[in-house]
C-alpha positions in Angstrom: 133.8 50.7 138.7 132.9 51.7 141.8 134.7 53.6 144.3 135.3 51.6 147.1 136.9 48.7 144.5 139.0 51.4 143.2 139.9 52.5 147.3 140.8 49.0 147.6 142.9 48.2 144.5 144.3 51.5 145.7 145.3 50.0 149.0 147.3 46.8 147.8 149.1 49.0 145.0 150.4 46.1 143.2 148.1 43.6 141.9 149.4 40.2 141.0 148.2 39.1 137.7 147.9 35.4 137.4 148.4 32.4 135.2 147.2 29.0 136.6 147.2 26.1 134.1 145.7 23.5 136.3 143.2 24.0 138.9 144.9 22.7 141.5 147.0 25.0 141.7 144.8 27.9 142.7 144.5 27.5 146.3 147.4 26.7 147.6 148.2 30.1 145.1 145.3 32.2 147.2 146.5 30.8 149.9 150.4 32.0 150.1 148.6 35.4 148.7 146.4 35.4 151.5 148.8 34.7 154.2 151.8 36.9 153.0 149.8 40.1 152.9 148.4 40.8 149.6 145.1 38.9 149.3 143.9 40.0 145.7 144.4 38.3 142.3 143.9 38.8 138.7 143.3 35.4 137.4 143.8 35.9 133.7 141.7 33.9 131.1 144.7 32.6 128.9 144.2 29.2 129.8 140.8 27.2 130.4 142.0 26.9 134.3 140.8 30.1 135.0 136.9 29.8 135.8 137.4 27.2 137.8 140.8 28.4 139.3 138.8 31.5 140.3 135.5 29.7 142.1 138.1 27.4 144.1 140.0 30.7 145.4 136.7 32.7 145.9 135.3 29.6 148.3 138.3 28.8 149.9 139.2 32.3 150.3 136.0 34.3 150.6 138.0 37.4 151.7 140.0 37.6 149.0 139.8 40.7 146.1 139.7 38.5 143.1 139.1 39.5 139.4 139.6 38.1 136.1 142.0 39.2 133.1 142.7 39.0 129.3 138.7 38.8 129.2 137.6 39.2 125.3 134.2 39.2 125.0 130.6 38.8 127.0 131.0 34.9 127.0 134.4 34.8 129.2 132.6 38.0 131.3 129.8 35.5 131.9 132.4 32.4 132.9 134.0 35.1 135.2 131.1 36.6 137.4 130.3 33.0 137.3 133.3 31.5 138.9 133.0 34.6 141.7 135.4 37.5 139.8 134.3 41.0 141.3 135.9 43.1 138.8 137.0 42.4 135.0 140.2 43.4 133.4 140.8 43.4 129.1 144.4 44.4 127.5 142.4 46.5 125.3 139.5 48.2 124.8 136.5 46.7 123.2 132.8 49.0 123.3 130.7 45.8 122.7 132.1 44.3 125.9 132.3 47.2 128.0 128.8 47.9 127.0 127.8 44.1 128.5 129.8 44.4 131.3 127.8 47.8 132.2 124.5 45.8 131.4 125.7 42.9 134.0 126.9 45.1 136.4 130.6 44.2 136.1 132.7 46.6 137.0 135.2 46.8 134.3 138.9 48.0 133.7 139.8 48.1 129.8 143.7 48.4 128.5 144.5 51.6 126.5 147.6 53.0 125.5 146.9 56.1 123.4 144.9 59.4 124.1 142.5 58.3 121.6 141.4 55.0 123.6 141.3 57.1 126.5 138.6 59.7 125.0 136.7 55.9 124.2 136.4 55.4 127.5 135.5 58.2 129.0 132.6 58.5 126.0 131.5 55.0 127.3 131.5 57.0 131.5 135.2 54.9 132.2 137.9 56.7 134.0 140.0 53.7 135.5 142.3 52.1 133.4 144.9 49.5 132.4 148.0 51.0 130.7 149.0 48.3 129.0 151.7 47.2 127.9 153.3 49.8 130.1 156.9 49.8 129.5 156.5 48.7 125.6 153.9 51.8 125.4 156.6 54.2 126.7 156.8 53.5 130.2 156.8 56.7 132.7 157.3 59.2 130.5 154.4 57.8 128.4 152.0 57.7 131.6 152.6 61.3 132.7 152.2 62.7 128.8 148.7 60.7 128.6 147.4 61.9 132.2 148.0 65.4 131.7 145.3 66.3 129.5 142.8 63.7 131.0 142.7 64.9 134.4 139.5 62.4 135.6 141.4 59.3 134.4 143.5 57.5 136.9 145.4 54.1 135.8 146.7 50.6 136.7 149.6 50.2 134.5 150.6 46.5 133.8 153.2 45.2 131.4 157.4 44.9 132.2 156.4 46.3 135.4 158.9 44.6 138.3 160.7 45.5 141.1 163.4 47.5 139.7 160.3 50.4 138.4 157.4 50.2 140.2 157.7 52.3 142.9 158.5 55.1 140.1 155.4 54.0 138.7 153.2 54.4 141.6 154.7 58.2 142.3 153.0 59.3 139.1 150.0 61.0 140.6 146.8 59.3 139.6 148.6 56.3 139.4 146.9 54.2 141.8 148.0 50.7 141.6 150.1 48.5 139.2 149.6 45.1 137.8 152.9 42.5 138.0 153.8 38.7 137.6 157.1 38.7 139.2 155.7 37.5 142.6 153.6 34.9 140.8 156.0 33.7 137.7 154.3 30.8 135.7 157.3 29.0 136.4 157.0 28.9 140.4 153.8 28.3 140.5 154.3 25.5 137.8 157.0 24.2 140.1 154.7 24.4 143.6 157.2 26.7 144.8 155.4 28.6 147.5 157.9 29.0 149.7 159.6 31.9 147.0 156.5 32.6 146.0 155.4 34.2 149.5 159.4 35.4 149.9 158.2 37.3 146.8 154.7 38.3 147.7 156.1 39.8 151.0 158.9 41.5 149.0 156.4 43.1 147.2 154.1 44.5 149.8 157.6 45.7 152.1 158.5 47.5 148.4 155.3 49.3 147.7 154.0 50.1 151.4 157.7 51.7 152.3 
């Protein structure tokens, strides 16, 4: 991972991770992102939208920080840099694809939620990760216990992360940005309901740059 992604990650502070089940939807999606003041995205691979969901958001939106999530293995890392992801994100952490990311050139950020993941990562030269699930892992208190003794390793938690807890998140030092859905719920974008969805967006960035 290099530094100036993590600078820049750093700079949005809350990254929305994605869902898009039909194609379609992804640029008017990057768009309301783009034009609401927080143009970066975490297209997640749960659905077979999200190659193609992330090539129409990288050409229409060129700009844009865009990465891909929930990625298993070196297959879907393929489909990723592919499509035009800059960064890869897993929910856990696997050596066989952190190993082909490293080969690729991908940077990648792997979930862990236990010190013994961490010490994986760091034998492997990682030290930015997911938390994830955050708040099902133990939330804050969980965060600061693991950080402590690892002081290299800074962190994106992601998981039950909203509006009501992030800003506590993101005044854990080494903390440096958080992944959330609330912005971009399946259901609005489902709906084509980008009206809220940039109300949100902008709610966001007002709630984490204050």
């Amino acid at each position: 991972m290099s530094q100036a992604l993590i600078e820049q990650l750093k700079a949005f502070k809350v990254i929305p991770v994605i869902q898009i089940n039909h194609v379609e939807q992804a640029v008017p999606l990057a768009k309301v992102l783009v034009e609401n003041g927080l143009p970066v995205a975490e297209v997640t691979f749960r659905t077979d939208a999200a190659a193609d969901a992330i090539r129409a958001m990288r050409e229409a939106y060129p700009q844009m920080c865009i990465g891909a999530g929930t990625v298993l293995n070196a297959a879907q890392v393929d489909k990723a840099k592919d499509a035009g992801a800059e960064f890869i994100v897993a929910p856990g952490l696997n050596p066989n694809t952190v190993r082909y990311c490293q080969q690729q050139g991908v940077p990648f950020v792997p979930g862990i939620n236990n010190p013994s993941q961490i010490e994986q990562a760091l034998e492997l030269g990682l030290t930015f990760l997911k938390f994830f699930p955050a708040e099902a892992s133990g939330g804050i208190n969980m965060v600061k216990s693991l950080l402590a003794p690892y002081v290299d390793v800074s962190i994106m938690p992601t998981g039950g992360i909203g509006k009501a807890n992030i800003r506590d998140y993101l005044a854990v030092d080494r903390v440096l940005c958080c992944g959330g859905t609330w912005m971009v719920a399946p259901k609005l974008i489902e709906a084509g309901d980008w009206d809220e969805i940039g109300r949100l967006v902008r709610e966001a960035v007002e709630l984490v740059q204050d």
